[in-house]
C-alpha positions in Angstrom: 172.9 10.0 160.5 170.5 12.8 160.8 166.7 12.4 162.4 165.0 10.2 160.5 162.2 12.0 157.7 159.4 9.6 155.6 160.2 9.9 151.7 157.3 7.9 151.2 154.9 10.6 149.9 157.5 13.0 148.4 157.4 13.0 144.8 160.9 13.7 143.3 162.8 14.7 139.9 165.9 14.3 139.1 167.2 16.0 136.2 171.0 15.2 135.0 172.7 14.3 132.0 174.8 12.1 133.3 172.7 8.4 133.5 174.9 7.3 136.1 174.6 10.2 138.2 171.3 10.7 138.0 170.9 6.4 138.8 172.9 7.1 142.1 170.6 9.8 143.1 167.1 7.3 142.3 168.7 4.2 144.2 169.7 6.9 147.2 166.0 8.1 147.5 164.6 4.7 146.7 166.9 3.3 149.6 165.8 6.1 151.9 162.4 5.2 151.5 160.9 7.4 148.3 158.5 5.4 146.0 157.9 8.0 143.6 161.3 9.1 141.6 161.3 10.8 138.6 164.3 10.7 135.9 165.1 13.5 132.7 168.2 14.0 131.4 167.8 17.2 130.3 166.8 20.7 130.8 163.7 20.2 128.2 162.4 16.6 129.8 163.0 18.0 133.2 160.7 21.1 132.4 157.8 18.5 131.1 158.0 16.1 134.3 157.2 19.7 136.2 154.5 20.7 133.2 152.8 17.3 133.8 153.5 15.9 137.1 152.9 16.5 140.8 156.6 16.6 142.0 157.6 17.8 145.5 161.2 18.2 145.5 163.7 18.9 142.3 166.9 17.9 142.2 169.3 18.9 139.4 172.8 19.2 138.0 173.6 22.6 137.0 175.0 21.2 133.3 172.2 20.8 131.4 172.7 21.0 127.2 171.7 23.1 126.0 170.7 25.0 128.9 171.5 24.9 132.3 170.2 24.1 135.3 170.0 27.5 136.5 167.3 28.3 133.9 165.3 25.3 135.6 165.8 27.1 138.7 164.7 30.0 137.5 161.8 28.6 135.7 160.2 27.1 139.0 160.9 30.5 141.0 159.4 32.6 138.5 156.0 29.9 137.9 156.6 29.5 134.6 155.8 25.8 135.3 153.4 24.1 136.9 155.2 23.3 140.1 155.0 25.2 143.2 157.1 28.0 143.0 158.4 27.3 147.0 159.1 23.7 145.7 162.9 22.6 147.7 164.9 21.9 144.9 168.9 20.7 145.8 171.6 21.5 143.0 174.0 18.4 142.8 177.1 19.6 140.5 180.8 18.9 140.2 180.8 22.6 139.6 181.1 23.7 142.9 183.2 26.6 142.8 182.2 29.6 145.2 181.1 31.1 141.6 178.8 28.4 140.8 177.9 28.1 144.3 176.8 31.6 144.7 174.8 32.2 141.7 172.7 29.1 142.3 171.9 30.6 145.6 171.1 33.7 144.0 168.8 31.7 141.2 167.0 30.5 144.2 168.2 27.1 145.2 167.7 26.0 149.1 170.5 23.3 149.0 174.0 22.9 147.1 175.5 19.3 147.5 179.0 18.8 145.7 179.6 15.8 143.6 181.3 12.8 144.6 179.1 13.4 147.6 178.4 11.0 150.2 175.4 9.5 151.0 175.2 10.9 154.8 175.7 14.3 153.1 173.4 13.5 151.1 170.6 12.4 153.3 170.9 15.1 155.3 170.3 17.9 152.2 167.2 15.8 151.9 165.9 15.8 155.3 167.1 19.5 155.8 165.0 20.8 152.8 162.1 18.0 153.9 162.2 18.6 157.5 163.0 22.2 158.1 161.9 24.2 155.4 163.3 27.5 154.9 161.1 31.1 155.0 160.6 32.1 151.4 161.6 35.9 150.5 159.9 38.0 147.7 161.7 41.1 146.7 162.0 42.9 143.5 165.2 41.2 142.7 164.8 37.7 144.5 162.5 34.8 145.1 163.5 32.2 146.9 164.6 30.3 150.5 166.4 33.0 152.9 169.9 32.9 152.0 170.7 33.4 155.9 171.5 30.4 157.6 172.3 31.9 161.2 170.5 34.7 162.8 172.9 37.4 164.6 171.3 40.3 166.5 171.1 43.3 164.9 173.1 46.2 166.2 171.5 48.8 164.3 167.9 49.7 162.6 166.1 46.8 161.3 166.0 47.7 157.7 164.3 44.8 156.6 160.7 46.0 158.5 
């Protein structure tokens, strides 16, 4: 397992449709040491947990009737809720084909964990987006976590000064 990370003060919300799913997630966290774990089951209860409650870390299924959990995403990276607009939040989603994959990055997610996942997998997503947060990047068409993972030198003009 990976280095070992408090839950003890994160707040956490799970939003998924799916009961069971979103049961697995709450005992994971709650076994890993979280005391504070949220539940919605869909896109509309999800959005008034972050209206109405301190929550650290989001975690959601990108299914959501009748919206998705993209539009949560999306929500929390543009502050149209109360959360903090940097806020981690992991996607868990048996739709984890590249497409799906790629336009959650692009909605701003900072982890993707495919379900059936395992619960090393798991932990680590949560002690990767706990432990070593990610640089935030504000352009005209993005907001969210750097999409780079590795950092290569540059063999021509930095473009990005």
């Amino acid at each position: 397992m990976a280095e070992k990370v408090d839950f003890s003060s994160v707040h956490f919300l799970i939003v998924d449709g799916n009961a069971l799913s979103a049961d697995l997630a709450r005992d994971l966290l709650l076994t890993m040491g979280a005391t504070t774990v949220f539940v919605a089951h869909s896109f509309d209860e999800g959005l008034a947990v972050l209206g109405s409650d301190s929550v650290d870390v989001l975690l959601t299924e990108l299914h959501l009737p009748p919206r998705n959990g993209l539009d949560l995403i999306r929500a929390v990276r543009d502050g149209k809720t109360k959360a903090h607009k940097q806020m981690p939040i992991l996607v868990m989603s048996a739709m984890s084909a590249v497409e799906h994959v790629f336009e959650a990055r692009d909605a701003g997610v900072t982890e993707f964990i495919a379900k059936p996942y395992g619960v090393e997998g798991f932990y680590r997503r949560m002690v990767g987006i706990i432990a070593r947060p990610r640089a935030f990047v504000d352009s005209k068409d993005y907001y969210g976590p750097d999409r780079r993972r590795r950092q290569v030198p540059i063999t021509g003009p930095d473009r990005r000064e």
